[in-house]
N, C-alpha and C positions, 0 to 999 in steps of 0.2 A: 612379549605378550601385550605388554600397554592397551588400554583401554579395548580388547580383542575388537577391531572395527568402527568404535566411536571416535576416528579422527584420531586418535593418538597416534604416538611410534612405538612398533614394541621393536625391543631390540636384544640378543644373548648378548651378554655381558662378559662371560668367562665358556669354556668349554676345555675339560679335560680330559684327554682319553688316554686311560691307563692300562687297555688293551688292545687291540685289534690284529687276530691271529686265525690265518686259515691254516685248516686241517682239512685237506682232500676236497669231497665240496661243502662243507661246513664250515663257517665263521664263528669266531666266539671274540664278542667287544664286550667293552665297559666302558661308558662315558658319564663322567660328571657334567650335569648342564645347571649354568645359574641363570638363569631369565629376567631381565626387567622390566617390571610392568610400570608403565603409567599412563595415569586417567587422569587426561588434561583440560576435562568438562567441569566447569563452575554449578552446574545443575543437575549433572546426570550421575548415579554412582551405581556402581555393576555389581553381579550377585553371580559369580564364578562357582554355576552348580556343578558342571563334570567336566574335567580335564583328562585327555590321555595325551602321553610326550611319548614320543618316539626317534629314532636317527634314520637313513636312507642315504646309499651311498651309490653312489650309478643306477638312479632309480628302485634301489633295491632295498628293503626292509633288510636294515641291520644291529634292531635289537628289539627287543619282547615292546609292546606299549604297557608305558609306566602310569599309573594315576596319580595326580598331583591333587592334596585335601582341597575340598573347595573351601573359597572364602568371597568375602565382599569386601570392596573397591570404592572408599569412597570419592567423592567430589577430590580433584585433583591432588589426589592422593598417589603415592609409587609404592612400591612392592618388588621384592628379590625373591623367586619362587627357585627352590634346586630339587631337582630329580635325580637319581641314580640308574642310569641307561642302562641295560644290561641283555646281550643275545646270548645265550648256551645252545653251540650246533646248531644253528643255524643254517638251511638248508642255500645256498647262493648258485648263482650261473657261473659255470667253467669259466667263463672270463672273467669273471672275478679277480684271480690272480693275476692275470696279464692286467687290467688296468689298474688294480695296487703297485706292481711293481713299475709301469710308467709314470705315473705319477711320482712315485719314488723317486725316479730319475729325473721328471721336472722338477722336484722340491717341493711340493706342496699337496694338501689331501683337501679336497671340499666334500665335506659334510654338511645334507638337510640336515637339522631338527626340525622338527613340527610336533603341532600341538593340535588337536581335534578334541572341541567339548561343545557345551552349554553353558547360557548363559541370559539374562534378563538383566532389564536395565531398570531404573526405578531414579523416577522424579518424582520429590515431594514424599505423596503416600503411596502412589499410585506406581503398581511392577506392572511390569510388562507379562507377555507369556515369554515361551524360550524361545531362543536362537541359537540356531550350528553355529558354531565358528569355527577357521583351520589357518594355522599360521604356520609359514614357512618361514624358517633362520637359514641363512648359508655362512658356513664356517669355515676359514682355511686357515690351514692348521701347516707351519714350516713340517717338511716330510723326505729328509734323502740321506745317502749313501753317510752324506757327515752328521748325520739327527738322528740322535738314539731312535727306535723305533717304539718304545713308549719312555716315558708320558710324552704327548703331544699335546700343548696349550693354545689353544685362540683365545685374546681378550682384544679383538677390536673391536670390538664393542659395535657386532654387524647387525645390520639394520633387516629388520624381515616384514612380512607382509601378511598385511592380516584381511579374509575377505569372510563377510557373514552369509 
């Protein structure tokens, strides 16, 4: 998250996934996401009105969008925001399963997160109106024949991209 677009880095920090199970063409996930945010502005502090977090896995929406409480951001302040991901039957493309299970056999699962909100900056006294913002995290997560198939952990701490 960091500073969503003022120059900072936002980066996931942890990411858990303590499901991911196709049934026919339905998916049902669950993913723990921990987010770090920081705001690396000595002047500017942000006012985090609407967040939605969500996962995408070959392009493909793979869990409900979560809302994260807003809050404010100040002067080079950080922040650990965590959401609870979660898709029930989920409708996905027949390939779906062919590319879970190649991946499987490379060893490794990349997962989007992203975040899609609002948001206003505020110097001094003076806010701003709002701004979209959408960040994209990529995760990979170890994934094969020898790796239990949940929990799957990322904590490298991957770098994402934030554009307003």
């Amino acid at each position: 998250m960091v500073a969503f677009g003022s120059g900072g880095m936002s980066r996931c920090w942890v990411i858990f996934v303590s499901l991911l199970s196709l049934l026919g063409p339905n998916l049902n996930s669950s993913i723990q996401l921990t987010l770090f945010s920081k705001n690396p502005n000595q002047k500017v502090a942000i006012y985090y009105d609407e967040i939605q977090v969500y996962a995408t896995y070959k392009g493909q929406q793979i869990t409900g969008d979560t809302p994260v409480p807003p809050f404010y951001q100040g002067q080079e302040e950080s922040n650990l925001i965590t959401a609870s991901l979660v898709g029930n039957i989920l409708p996905v493309a027949p390939s779906l399963g062919f590319e879970l299970g190649r991946d499987q056999t490379v060893g490794r699962l990349v997962l989007n997160l992203k975040a899609n909100g609002k948001l206003r900056w505020k110097v001094g006294t003076w806010v701003s109106g709002r701004y979209r913002f959408n960040v994209n995290c990529v995760a990979i997560n170890a994934f094969g024949p020898s790796v239990p198939s949940a929990p799957l952990i990322s904590n490298q701490g991957t770098q994402c991209s934030t554009t307003l």
